[in-house]
N, C-alpha and C positions, 0 to 999 in steps of 0.2 A: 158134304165133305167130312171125312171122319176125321176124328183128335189128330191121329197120328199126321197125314197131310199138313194141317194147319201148323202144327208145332215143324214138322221139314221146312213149310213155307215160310214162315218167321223166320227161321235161324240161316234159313240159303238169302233171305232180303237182308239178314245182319250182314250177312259175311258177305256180301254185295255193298253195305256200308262202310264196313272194316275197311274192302279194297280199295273203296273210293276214298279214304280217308287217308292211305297208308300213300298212295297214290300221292296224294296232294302233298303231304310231307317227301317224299320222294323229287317230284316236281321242285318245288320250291329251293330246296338243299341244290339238288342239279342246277338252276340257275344261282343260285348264289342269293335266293330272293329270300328275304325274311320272314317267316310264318306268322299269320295276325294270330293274336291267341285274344280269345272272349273276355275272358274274365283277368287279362292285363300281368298274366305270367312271365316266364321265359323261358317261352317255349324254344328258343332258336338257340339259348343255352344248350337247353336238354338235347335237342336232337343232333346237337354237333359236338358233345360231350366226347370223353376218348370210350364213354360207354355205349354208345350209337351203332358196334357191329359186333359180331358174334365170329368168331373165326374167320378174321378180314370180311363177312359180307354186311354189308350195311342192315338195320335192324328194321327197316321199313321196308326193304324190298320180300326180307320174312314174311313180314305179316304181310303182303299183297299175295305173297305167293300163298301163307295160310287160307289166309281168310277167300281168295278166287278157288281153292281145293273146296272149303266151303261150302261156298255156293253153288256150285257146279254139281258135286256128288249130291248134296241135299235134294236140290232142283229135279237133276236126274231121278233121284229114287221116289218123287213126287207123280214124273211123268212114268216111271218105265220103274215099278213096287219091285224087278226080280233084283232089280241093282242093289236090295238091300242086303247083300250076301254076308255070313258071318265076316268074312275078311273084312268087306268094304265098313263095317259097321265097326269092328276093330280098329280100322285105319282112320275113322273120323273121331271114332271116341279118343283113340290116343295122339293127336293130334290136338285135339280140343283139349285135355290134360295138360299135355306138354307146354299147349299156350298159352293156357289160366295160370299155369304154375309159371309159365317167363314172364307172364304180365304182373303177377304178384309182386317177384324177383324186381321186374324193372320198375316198379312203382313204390319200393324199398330203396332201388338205388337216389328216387327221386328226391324221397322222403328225408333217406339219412346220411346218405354222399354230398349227393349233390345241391341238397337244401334248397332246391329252385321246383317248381310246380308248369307241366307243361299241359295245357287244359285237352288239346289233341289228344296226346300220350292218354289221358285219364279219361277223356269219352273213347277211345280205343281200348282201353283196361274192362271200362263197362259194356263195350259190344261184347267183348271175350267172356268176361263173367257172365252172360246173358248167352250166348252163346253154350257155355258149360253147362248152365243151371238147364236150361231147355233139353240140353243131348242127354244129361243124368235122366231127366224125367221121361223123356221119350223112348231111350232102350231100357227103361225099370231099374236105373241102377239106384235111385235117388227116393 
């Protein structure tokens, strides 16, 4: 299996992570259920903050929808190499941008707003940055 493959395959299993994760804060919020957070944060602070949506949509249904774009397109250009057209290779890098750069954004708001630390939110920062660093390296831009 050559580099390129393996680095798609990584970064479509992140964004397969992302969505499970975004999911689960999604889930939880919907019921009205409390999110356990690992390391004894406040996570249920953060995700029901008045900064939790983006143009009235809530900020986890984003990132499911990112991170499943992800997987999906990565996966594909895995199985079927023509999917990696200049567009589609546009469309994931600026996407993955956009979302490094709102995970930076919201792990700032967490930092200096809201003074609360949600462990979710920050293992979802670091699928994205790992996500990013992976897609620089893989189309040459890094």
């Amino acid at each position: 299996m050559e580099h390129t493959s393996i680095i798609q395959i990584v970064i479509s299993l992140l964004g397969l992570a992302g969505f499970f994760l975004a999911n689960y804060i999604r889930r939880q919020k919907t019921h009205g259920e409390a999110l356990v957070c690992p390391i004894g944060t406040s996570c249920t602070r953060v995700v029901n903050s008045e900064h939790s949506t983006l143009l009235g949509i809530r900020i986890e249904l984003i990132g499911m929808v990112y991170y499943g774009l992800i997987a999906i397109l990565y996966a594909g250009m895995v199985f079927v190499p023509a999917l990696a057209t200049d567009w589609v290779v546009a469309l994931v890098l600026g996407a993955t941008v956009s979302a490094f750069v709102f995970s930076m954004y919201l792990t700032g708001l967490q930092a200096f707003v809201l003074k609360e630390w949600c462990t979710w939110c920050l293992i979802s920062m670091g699928i994205c940055t790992t996500i990013f660093l992976c897609a620089l390296t893989l189309w040459g831009v890094a």
